[in-house]
N, C-alpha and C positions, 0 to 999 in steps of 0.2 A: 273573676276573670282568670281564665286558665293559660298555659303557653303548652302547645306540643314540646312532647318529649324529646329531646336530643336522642338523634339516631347517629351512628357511626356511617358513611356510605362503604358499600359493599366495596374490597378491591374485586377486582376483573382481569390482573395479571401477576404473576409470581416471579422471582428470579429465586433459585433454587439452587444454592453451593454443595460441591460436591462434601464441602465438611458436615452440612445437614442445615448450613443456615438459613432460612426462608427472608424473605424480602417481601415487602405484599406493597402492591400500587395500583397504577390504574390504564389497562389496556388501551392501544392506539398500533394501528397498522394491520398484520394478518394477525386473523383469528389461527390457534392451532399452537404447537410445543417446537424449539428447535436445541438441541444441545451442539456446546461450542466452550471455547476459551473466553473469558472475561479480562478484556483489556480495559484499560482508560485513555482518554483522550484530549491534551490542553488546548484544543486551537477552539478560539472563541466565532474565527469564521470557516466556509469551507465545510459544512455538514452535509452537503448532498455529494462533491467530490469524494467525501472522504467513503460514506457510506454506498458508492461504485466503483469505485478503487478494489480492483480484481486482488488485492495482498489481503485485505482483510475477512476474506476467504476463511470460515472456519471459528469467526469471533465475536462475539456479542460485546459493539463498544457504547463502553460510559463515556458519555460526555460530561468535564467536570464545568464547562460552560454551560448555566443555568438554560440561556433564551437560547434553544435549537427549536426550528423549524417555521418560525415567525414569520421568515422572509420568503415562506415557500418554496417552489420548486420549479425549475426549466428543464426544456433541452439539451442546454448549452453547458450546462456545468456537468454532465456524465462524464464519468471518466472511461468507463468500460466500453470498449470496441463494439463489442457486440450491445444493441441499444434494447435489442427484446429480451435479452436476457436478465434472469434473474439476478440480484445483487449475489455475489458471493460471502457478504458478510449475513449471520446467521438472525443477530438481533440488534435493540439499540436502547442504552437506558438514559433516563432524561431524570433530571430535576424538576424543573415545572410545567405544567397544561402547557400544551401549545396551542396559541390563540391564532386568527383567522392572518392569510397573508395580508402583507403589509409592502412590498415590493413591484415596483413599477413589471419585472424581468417576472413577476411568475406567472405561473400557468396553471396552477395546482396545487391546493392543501398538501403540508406535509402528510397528512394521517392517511388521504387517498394513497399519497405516491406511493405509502409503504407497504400500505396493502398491495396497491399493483404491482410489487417489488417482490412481495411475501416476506415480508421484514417484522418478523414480532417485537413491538416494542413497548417498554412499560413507562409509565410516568409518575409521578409524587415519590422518587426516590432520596435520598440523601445521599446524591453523589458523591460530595466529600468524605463522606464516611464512609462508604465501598472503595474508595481512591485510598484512604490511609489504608482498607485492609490489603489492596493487592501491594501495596508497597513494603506493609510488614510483611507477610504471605507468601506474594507471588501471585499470578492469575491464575483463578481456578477455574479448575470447569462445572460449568454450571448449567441449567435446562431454563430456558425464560418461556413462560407459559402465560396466553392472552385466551379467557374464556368471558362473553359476555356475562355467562349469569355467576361468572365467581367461585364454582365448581371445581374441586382442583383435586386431584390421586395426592396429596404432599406425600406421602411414605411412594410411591412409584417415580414420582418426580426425584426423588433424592435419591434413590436406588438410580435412573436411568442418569446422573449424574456422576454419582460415584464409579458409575460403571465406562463410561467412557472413557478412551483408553489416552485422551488426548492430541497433540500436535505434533508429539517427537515421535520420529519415523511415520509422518503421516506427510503421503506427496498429494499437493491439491491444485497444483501446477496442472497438471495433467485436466483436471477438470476447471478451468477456466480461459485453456490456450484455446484458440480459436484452430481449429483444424483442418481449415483451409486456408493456403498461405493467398494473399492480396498483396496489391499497391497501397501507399499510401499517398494521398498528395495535397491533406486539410493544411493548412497554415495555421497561423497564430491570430487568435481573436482582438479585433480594435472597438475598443468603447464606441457604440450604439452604431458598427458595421459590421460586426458577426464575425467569421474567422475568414481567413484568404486562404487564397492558394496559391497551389506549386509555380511560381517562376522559374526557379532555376534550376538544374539540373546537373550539377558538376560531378555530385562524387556520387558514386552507387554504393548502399550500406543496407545489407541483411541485417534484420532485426530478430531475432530469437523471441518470442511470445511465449515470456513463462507467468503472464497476468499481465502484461503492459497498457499504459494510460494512454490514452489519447494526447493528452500534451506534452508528453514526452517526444510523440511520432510528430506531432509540432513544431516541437522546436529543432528536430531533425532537420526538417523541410524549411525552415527560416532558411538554415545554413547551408544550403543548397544542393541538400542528400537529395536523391533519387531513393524513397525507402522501400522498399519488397520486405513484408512481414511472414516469414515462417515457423508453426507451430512449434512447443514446447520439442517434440520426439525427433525434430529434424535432424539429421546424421551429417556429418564432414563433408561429405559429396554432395547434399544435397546442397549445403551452404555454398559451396564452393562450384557449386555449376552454376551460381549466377554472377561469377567473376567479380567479388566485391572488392570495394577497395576498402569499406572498413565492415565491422562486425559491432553490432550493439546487442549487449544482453539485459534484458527486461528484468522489472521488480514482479512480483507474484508472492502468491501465498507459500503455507507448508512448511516443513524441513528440508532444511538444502540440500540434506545428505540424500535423504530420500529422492525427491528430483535426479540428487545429483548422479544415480544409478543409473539413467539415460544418458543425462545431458553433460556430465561432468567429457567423458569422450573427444564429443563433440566438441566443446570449449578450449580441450587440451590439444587437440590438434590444430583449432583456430591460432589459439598463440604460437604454437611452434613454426605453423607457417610465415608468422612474420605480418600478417594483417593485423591493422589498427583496430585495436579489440576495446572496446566501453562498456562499464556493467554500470547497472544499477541497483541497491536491495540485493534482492534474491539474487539478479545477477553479480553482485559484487559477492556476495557470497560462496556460490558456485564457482566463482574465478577462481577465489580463494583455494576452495579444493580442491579442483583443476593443478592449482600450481604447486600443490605438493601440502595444502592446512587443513586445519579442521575448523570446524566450528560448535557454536555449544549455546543449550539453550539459554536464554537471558530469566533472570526476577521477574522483571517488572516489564522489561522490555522498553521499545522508543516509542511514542506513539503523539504526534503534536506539531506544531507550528512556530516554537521559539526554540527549537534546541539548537548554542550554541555548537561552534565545529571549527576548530584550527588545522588551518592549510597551512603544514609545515613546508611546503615549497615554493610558498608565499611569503608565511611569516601573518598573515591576515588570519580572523576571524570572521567567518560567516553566520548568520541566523538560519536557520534549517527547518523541511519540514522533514520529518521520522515515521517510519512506520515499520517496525521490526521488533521481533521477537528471539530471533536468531541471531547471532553475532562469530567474524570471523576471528579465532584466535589468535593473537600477532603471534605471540611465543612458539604457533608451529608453523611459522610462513621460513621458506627455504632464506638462503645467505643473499640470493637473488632477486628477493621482493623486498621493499622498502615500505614503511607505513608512512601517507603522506599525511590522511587524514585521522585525528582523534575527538573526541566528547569530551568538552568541558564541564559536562556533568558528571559524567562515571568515569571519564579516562579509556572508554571501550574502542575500540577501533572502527573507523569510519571512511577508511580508504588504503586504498592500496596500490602499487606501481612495481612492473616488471623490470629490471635496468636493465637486459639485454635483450629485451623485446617491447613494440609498441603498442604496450596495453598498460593500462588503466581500470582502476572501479573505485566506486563511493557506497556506503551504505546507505545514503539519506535521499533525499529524491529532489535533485536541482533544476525540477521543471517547474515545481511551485506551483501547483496547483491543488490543494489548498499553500497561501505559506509565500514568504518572503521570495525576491527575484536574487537574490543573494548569488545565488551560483549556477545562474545561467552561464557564466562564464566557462564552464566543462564541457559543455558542447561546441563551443569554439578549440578548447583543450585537444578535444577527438579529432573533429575538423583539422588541425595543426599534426596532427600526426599524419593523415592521410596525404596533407600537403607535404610532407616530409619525404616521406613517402615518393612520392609523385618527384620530389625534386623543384618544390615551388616555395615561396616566401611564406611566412607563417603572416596570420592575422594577428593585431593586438586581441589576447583575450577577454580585456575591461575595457570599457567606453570611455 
């Protein structure tokens, strides 16, 4: 009695470091090569928001949570504005096979959705071992390549890796603003009723579109914004010929400086004018530069669903979700801005506030979608200034 030979199976996808390290797994999603920055990712739920999430523009994310994609794929959890559009994240690595949905809400195999996405993704990685490298490291840039029959140029893949010039001074804002400005008027989704809509209408707030989520224009509309979304290149005037009472600035991909060669302007004239101004991400970033800082890029960067964050003008700790790669520098924020928020991880700055003007920004994304409701309370914060503003009673910001 004989036994067949032990064969290896072929991989069928590559992840390809700019230092020359090769990765070999096993294809899932579009066939075809994309190059991009190598981030990691800790949130165990939240893989379809996170992989439409117009910020992650430019990046191929590790998830260091094993089981992605299990629970399938909806409608309802896009984050991205525009719904035919392609995902702005470039690829996605996994630890293990992903098996058939399992989820009352889907509608779709992960491995379809990413192909209909164009999402090269690999699997049988050892996440945690890519995770320690970009920590010792840094995120490199890398080319993730999905070929059914196994095929691979490795000396072209690692040249077209080495050769990429990266994220810093690279603006990708511009390629994922929606460029015709809309209404918005979705509400917030209720368990097994879908999302609502606009009731009320009290305060009118331009939203700036430098990659912004869908729940974010949300939770606007909880609080009874009237929201008009205009693109990333929008100029002073245009902002201000829709008479806002506040100004919100969206999270997006890229380098802020870079953006901020248009947009910084436009943001700088928003606060001086005295309107209630909200960043988020990208846009708390950009404020930042706006008011006179800089910014610089991160190691490792934020990327997840449990990052600690103290509100010093609380005194409380919030749970966070993160998604940045850029960070504002306190040490060159003028005598006039105050740091409200920090990381109890690194100590990095994670907000900021004007004292003689009403504006506001956070780095982390308090609409929670992927990621704790922790600091839905900011948009009550915005809200309160407009009522300020206006000459009206502030709401309690916590329930």
């Amino acid at each position: 009695m004989t036994t067949a030979a032990w064969q290896e199976p072929t991989p069928t996808a590559v992840l390809v470091l700019a230092d020359g390290t090769v990765i070999e797994g096993f294809g899932i999603g579009a066939r075809g090569e994309a190059v991009a920055e190598v981030c990691f990712n800790t949130a165990m739920t939240g893989y379809e928001e996170i992989l439409t999430d117009p910020s992650y523009a430019g990046q191929i994310v590790t998830f260091t949570f094993p089981h992605i994609g299990n629970v399938g794929v909806n409608d309802e959890d896009i984050e991205t504005v525009n719904m035919a559009a392609e995902s702005g994240v470039r690829g996605v690595v996994l630890r293990d096979e992903v098996t058939d949905p399992s989820n009352y809400r889907s509608l779709k195999g992960f491995d379809a959705w990413l192909t209909a996405r164009g999402i090269v993704g690999i699997t049988g990685v050892d996440t945690r071992a890519l995770t320690a490298l970009i920590r010792e490291k840094g995120m490199p840039n890398a080319v993730i390549a999905h070929a059914p029959d196994g095929k691979f140029d490795i000396e072209a893949l690692k040249a077209k890796a080495k050769a990429w010039s990266g994220l810093e001074g690279l603006d990708l804002a511009i390629e994922v603003t929606n460029p015709q400005s809309y209404d918005w008027t979705e509400a917030s989704w209720a368990w097994n009723k879908g999302y609502g809509h606009q009731i009320d209408k009290k305060y009118k707030v331009v939203a700036l579109d430098f990659g912004i989520k869908r729940n974010i224009l949300r939770l606007l509309v909880d609080e009874g914004c009237e929201v008009v979304v205009l693109p990333a290149t929008a100029t002073a005037e245009e902002v201000f010929a829709h008479q806002p009472d506040g100004v919100f600035l969206s999270n997006g991909p890229g380098d802020p400086a870079a953006t901020g060669d248009y947009a910084v302007p436009t943001i700088k004239a928003v606060i001086e004018s005295g309107v209630p101004t909200f960043g988020i991400c990208l846009g708390h970033q950009m404020m930042g530069l706006a008011l006179g800082g800089k910014t610089k890029k991160m190691h490792q960067g934020h990327h997840g669903a449990n990052h600690p964050v103290k509100d010093y003008t609380t005194g409380k700790v919030e749970i966070t979700s993160m998604n940045h790669g850029f960070a504002v520098d306190p040490d060159s924020l003028p005598d006039n801005v105050e740091q409200t928020h920090v990381s109890l991880f690194d100590g990095s700055n994670c907000g900021l506030r004007v004292k003689d003007k009403p504006a506001f920004s956070v780095q982390y994304h308090p609409e929670a979608s992927p990621g704790p409701q922790d600091s839905h309370y900011l948009f009550k914060r915005f809200v309160n200034l407009i009522r300020e503003k206006k000459g009206e009673a502030p709401v309690p910001e916590r329930a």
